[in-house]
N, C-alpha and C positions, 0 to 999 in steps of 0.2 A: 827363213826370209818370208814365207807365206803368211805365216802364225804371226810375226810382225807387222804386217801390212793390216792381218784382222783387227790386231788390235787397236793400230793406228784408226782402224778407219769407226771403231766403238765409241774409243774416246774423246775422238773431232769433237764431237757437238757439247761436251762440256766445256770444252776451252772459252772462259768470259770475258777473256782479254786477248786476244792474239797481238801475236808480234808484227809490229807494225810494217818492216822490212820484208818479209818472209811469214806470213799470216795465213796458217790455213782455215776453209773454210768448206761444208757440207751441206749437198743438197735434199741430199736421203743417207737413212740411216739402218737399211733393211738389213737381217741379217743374211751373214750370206753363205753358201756351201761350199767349203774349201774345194769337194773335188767339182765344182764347175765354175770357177772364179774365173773372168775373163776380163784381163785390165790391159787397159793402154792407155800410154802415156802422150798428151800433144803441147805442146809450146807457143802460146798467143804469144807475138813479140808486137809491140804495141807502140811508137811516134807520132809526135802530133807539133803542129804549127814550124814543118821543118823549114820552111821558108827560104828554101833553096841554099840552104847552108851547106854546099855540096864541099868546101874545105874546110878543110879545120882551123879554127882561130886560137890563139895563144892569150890564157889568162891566168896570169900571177904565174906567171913563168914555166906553165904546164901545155902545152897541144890536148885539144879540145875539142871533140867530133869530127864532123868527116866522113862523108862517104863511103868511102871506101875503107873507111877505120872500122865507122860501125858494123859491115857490111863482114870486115875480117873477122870481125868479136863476134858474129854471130854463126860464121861458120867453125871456128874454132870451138867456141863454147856452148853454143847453144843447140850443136849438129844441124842446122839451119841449111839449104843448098843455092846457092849460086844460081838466076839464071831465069828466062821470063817464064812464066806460070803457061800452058797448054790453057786453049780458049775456053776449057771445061772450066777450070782453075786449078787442076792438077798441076803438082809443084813437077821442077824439072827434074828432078830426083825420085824414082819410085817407093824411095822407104824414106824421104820425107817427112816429116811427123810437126813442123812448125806452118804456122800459120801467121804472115805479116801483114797489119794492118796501119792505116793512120787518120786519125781524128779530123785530120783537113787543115787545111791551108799550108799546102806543099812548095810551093816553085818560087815567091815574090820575097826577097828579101836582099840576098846575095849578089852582089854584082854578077855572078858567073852566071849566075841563074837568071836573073830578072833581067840585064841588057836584051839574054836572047828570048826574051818572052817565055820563058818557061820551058822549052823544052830540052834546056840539060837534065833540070830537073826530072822532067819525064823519063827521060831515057835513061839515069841512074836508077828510077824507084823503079824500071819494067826489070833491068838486071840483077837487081835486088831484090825481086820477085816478090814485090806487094802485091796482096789479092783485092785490096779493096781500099777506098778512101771516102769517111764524111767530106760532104759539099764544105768547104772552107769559104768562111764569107771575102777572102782575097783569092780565088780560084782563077776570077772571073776582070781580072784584073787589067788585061791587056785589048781583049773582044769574045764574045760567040764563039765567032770562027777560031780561034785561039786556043779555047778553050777543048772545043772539039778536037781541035788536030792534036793537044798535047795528050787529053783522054783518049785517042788513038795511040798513040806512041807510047804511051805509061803503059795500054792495055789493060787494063782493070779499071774497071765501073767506079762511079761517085754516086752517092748515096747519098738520099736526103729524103726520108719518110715522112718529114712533117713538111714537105715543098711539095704542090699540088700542081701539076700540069693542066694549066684551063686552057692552052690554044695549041696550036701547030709549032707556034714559035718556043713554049713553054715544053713541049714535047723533042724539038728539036735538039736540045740540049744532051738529051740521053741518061737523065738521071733513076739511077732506082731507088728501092727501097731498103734492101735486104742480098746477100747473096750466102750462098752454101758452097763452105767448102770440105770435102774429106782427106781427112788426115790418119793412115792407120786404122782405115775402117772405121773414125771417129767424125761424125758430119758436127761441123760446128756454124752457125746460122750468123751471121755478121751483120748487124742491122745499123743503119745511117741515119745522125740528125743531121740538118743545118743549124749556127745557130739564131736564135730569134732574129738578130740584126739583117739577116743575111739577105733578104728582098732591101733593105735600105743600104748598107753599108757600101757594096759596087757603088762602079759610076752609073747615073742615073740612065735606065734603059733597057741593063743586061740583064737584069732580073725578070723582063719582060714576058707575059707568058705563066709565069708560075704566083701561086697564090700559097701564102704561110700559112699553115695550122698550126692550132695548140699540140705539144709534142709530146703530151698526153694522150692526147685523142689520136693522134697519127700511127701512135705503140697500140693504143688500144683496134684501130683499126687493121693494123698490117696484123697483128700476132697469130688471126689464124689462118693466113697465109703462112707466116713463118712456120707453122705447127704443124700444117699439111706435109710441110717437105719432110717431117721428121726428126728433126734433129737433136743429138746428142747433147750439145751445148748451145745456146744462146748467149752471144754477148753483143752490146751496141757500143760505137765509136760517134761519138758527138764532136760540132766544133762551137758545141756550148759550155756553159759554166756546170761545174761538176756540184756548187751548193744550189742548183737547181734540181739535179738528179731525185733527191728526195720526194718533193711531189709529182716528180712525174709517176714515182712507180708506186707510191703509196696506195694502197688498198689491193695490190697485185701481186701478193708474193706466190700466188698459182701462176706467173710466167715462166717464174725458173730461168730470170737472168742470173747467169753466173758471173760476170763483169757489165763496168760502165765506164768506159775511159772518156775523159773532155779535159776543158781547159780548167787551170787553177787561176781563179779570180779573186775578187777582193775577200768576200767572202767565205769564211772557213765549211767545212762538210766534214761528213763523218766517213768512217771508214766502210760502211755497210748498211745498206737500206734495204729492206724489205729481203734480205737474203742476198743481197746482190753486192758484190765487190764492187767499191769504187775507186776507180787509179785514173791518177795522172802521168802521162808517159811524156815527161818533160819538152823538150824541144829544141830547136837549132841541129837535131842530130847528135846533139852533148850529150843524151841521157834518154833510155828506154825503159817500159815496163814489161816486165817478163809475168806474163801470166801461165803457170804450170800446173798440167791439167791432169789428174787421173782418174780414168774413164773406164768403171764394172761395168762393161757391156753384158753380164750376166745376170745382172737384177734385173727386177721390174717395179717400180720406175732403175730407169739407168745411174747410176749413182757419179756424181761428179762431183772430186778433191780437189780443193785450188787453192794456191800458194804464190803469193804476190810478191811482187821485190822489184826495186828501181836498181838500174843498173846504168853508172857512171861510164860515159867513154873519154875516157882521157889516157895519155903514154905512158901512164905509171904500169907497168907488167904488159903492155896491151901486145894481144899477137900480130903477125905481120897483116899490113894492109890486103885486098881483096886485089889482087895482080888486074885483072880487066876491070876492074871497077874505077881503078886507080888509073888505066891507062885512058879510060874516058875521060876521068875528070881532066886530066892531063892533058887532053883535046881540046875540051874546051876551054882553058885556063890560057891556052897559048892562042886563040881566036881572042880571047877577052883583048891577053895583054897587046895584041896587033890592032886591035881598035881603040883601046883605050888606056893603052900604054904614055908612059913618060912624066915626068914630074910637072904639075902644075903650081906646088907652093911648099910649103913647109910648118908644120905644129909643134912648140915644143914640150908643151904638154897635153895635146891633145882639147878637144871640145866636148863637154858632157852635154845628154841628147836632152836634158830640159833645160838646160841653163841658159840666161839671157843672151850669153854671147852667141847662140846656137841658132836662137828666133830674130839676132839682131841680122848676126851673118846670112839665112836665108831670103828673110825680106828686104836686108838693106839690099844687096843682089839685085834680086828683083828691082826693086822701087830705081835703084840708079840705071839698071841697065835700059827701062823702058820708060826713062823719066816719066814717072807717074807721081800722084801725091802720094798717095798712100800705094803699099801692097799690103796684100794682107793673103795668110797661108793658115793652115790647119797644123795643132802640134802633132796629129797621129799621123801626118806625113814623113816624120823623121823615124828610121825605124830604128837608130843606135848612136851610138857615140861617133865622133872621130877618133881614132885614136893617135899616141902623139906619132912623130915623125914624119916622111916625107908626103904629101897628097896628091894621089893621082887621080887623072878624072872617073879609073874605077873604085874610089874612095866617097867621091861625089854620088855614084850609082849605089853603093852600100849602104850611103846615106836617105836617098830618096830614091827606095827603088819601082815608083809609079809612074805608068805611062802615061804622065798628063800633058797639056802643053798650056804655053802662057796666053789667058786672052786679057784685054782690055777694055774693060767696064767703065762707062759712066752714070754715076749714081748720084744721089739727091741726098747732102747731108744730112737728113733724117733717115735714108736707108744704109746709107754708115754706118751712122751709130747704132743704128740694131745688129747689124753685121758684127761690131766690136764688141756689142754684149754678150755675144756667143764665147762660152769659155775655151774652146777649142781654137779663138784666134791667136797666130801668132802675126805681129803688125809692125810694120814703119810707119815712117809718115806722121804717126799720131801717138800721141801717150796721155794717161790718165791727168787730169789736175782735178784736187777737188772733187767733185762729183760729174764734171764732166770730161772734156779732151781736146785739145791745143793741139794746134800744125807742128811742124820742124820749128817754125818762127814765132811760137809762141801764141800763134793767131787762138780764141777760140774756135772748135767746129761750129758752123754754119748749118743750120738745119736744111736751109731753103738755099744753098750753094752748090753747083754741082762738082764733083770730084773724079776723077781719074785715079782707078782702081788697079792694080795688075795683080793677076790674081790666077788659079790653073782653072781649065774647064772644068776641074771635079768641081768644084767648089759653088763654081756660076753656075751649074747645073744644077746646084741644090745637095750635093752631099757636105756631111757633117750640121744640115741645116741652113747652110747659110743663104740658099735660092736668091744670087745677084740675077738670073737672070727675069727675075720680074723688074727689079729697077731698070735695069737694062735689056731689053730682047734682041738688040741689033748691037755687040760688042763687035771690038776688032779683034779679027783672031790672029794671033802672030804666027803662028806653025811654030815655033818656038820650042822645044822641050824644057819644060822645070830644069833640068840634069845640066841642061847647054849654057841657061842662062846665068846658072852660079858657077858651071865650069869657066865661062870667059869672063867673070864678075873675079877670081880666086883668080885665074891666071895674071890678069891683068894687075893684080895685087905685087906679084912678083916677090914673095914672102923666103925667106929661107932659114937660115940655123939664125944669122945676126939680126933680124926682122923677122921673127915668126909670126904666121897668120893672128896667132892671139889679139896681138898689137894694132892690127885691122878691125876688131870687134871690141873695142869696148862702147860700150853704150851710155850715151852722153845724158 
């Protein structure tokens, strides 16, 4: 078995193509002395943008992540252990050898999650025993104070190397850089981007405090920090685009990243920059990257094996769920359905998350429930489908799971129409004709008319760009929640199997 291992570890570095699934990859190639060979083996398990998907959802007729699913896959297969990490970051288990991490933006998606502001979320990922998470540009989603308290209760640091703390308030938050964890006598260095958007994307405010670097110069700055502690492995968790990886590590393959996990964007990326693995560890909790690591602590430099593979969670073979993992979620599932139980309508084939009927059913909502002329909404506020069947107001939360509230703008048909040039609008009240835009009634827009706008305070505040609060600095605020206003918009519909909601949204 030994003599096998030598040789595996010879012939690494000719391999010109690795297997894309399961890809090994070498960072030294020293030879080595059978009788002082000292290897261990550790397990980067790796999630990103779970967005509080703490159940499992059903597609094409298969059960699909989940908490406590992933949570059982990893104790069964992966030897992973159960249970919150020691403030050191020691796992709860002394022979331990995995190491969980996630790319950011955890808790904002799920009804079960995002009603209660994030902190189911937290309190799965702390039993779950993650050590670390990048700053997720929807972290910050709820407030500050919010964020602190669920960073409390998760227990493990948010990281963000290229986010600069210039005040008190910007310090307040608690974010690092980097943190070290060992595994097996194996210390592996876990470094944090945010990504670029991440001072604009929040609502305007909470980024307060912290100044973006280039995330080049941020690696290049932290590294010999990171290098001080020692460590066996380095690998970073971004909650950026993975065809960006490239220049950032370019000209650096003296760091000896072993992985770069981030988001898959439009953009395609290679499999390896500069020596360094790069993985996508899917997301919703459906699907993880297993990064597996073996570590000759006998050489000099340290030699590090690594072998990538995405791993699907769904019920095909899957082992039993995670018993406390599961009886949390189960906690909270049963608060959800106490608040936000009971049928409010009916789909019979459900609403796709771009489709007209989607943008008409949100704004028409709006615009009727606060007789306004227009409203107008952003499409990245819808974060999924409706799917078909019965709709309950935590169907409505699944759909828009942002804490915003409705305010009431008025504005100067000239700042309208800049508002509707933004491609991110989704609107009532107004539709294209020609090269300009017509009321409900056919009227043209008025430049020099003023309008009644309803719209959330992200929006009036300037995220996604649309800053109504310069046309207007004195709105009415309704306290209103987005979530309330299309829950008694859909209620009041009274939709069921013979009158399905469909039939409510077509768009004239």
């Amino acid at each position: 078995m030994m003599r096998r291992a030598l040789v595996l570890l010879a012939v690494l570095p000719l391999l010109a193509c690795p297997d894309k699934k399961e890809a090994p990859d070498t960072h030294a190639a020293a030879p080595v002395d059978p009788a002082t060979l000292k290897q261990e083996r550790v397990t980067v398990l790796i999630t990103g943008a779970e967005n509080g998907y703490l159940l499992p959802v059903t597609d094409e007729g298969q059960s699909r992540g989940g908490a406590a699913e992933i949570l059982g896959r990893w104790v069964a297969n992966e030897g992973h252990c159960a249970g919150p990490l020691a403030a050191s970051g020691d796992a709860a288990c002394e022979k331990d050898s995995t190491v969980v991490v996630s790319t950011g933006d955890n808790a904002n998606g799920q009804a079960i999650s995002s009603y209660f502001k994030g902190e189911p979320a937290a309190e799965l990922m702390r039993h779950m025993g993650y050590a670390a998470s990048a700053l997720g540009n929807r972290e910050l989603d709820w407030s500050r104070e919010q964020f602190v308290a669920n960073r409390a209760k998760a227990g493990f640091p948010y990281l963000a190397a290229n986010l600069v703390a210039e005040t008190d308030e910007g310090k307040a938050l608690g974010l690092g850089s980097f943190r070290v964890l060992t595994r097996s006598g194996v210390r592996v260095a876990i470094i944090g981007l945010a990504a670029r958007k991440a001072t604009v994307t929040p609502m305007p405010g909470r980024m307060q405090g912290l100044k973006a670097i280039d995330e080049a110069e941020a690696l290049a700055l932290v590294m010999p920090e990171v290098k001080n502690a020692n460590p066996h492995v380095i690998g970073i968790v971004s909650d950026g685009c993975l065809n960006d990886a490239p220049a950032m590590l370019a000209g650096h393959a003296d760091w000896n990243i072993t992985f770069f996990a981030g988001r898959r964007c439009d953009a395609p990326f290679p499999d390896s920059a500069e020596g360094t693995r790069l993985v996508y560890p899917g997301s919703r909790l459906s699907q993880y990257a297993k990064v597996a690591l073996t570590v000759t602590l006998s050489t000099t430099p340290v030699q590090v094996t690594t072998a990538v593979s995405m791993v699907e969670v769904n019920s095909e073979g899957a082992p039993p769920a995670d018993a406390k993992a599961k009886a949390l979620v189960d906690g909270w599932k049963q608060k959800l359905d106490e608040a936000l139980g009971g049928t409010i309508g009916f789909s019979k084939a459900g609403v796709e998350q771009e489709s007209a009927a989607m943008s008409h059913w949100l704004t028409t909502s709006l615009r009727e429930q606060f007789k306004t002329d227009v409203a107008l909404l952003n499409r990245k506020g819808v974060r999924q489908a409706l799917p078909a069947g019965p709709v309950t107001k935590a169907s409505i939360y699944d759909l828009v799971p942002f804490d915003n509230q409705v305010v009431i703008a008025k504005v100067s048909g000239e700042a309208l129409l800049a508002a509707l040039g933004n491609t991110e609008a989704r609107v009532a009240g107004m539709k294209p004709k020609g090269e300009g835009w017509v009321d409900a009634k056919g009227t043209a827009l008025d430049p020099k008319k003023t309008y009644t706008v309803a719209t959330t305070d992200y929006l009036y505040l300037g995220g996604d760009g649309f800053a109504l609060n310069k046309a207007d600095p004195a709105p009415t605020e309704t306290k209103v929640s987005w979530q309330a206003a299309l829950i008694e918009w859909t209620a009041a519909k009274k939709s069921d199997e013979k009158k399905p909601l469909e039939g409510f949204l077509k768009v004239k």
